[in-house]
C-alpha positions as CSV (number, residue, x, y, z in Angstrom):
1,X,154.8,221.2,182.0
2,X,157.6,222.3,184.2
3,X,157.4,221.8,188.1
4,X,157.6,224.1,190.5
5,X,161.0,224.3,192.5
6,X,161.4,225.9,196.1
7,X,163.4,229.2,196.0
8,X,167.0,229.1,197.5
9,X,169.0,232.6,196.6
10,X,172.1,230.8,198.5
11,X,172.4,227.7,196.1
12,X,173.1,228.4,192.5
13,X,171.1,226.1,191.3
14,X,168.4,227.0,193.8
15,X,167.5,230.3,191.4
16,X,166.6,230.7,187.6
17,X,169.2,232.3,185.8
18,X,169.2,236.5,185.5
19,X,167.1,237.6,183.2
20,X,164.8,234.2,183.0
21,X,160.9,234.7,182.2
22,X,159.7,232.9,185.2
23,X,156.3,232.7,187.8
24,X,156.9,232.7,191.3
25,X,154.3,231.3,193.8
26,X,154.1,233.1,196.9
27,X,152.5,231.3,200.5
28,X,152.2,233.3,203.4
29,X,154.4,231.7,206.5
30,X,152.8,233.6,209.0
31,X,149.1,234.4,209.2
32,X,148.8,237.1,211.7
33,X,150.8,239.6,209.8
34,X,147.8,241.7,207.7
35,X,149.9,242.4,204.7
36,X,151.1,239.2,203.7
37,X,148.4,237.0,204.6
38,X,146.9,236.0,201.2
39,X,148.4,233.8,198.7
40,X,150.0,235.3,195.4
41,X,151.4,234.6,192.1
42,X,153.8,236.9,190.0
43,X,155.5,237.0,187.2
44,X,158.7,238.5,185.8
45,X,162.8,237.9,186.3
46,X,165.5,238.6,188.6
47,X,167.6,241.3,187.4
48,X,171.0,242.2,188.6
49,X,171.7,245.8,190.4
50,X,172.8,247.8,187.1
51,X,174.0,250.4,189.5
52,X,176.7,248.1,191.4
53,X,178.7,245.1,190.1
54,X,177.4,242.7,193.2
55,X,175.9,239.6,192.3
56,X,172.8,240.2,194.8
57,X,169.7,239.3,192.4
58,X,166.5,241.1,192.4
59,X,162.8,240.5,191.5
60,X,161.6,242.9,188.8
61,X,158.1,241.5,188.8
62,X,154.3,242.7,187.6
63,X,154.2,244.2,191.2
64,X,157.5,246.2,191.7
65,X,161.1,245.5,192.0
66,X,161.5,243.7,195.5
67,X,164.5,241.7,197.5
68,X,164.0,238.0,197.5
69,X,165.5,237.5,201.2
70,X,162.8,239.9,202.4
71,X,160.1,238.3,200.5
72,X,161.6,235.0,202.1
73,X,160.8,236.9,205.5
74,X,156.8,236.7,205.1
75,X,156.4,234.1,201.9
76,X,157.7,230.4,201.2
77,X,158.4,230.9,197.7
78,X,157.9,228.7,195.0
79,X,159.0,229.1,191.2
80,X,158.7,227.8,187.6
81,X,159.9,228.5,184.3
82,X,157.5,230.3,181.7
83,X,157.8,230.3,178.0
84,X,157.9,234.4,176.7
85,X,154.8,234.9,174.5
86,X,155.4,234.7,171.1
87,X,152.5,236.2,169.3
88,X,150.8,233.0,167.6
């Protein structure tokens, strides 16, 4: 079973390649704020911009496409590896 690694979009080795199957684990930093308060799981990859040629990685997840540093804002996140389905 792989372990979970903390999310760092700075450090290259802080990330999962583009285009990686993997779960992220979401914990709320700030408990006051009403829309992040509750603890969440996602699943999905981060994509590149296919409308620019920056580097800047996004999350195309179950939930909608988002921006890691603003998800940093409100959520320590947390991610690990997943193997794709296969059908067996």
């Amino acid at each position: 079973m792989s372990k979970w690694r903390r999310l760092d979009m700075a450090s290259k080795t802080g990330h999962p390649p583009a285009d990686m199957l993997v779960a992220l684990y979401l914990n709320p930093t700030n408990g006051r704020s009403t829309c992040y308060r509750r603890i969440e799981h996602d699943i999905g990859s981060f994509k590149p911009d296919s409308r620019d040629n920056s580097r800047k990685l996004w999350w195309h997840g179950t939930h909608s496409t988002q921006d890691p540093t603003r998800m940093k804002k409100h959520y320590t996140i947390w991610w690990c590896p997943v193997h794709e389905f296969d059908g067996m």
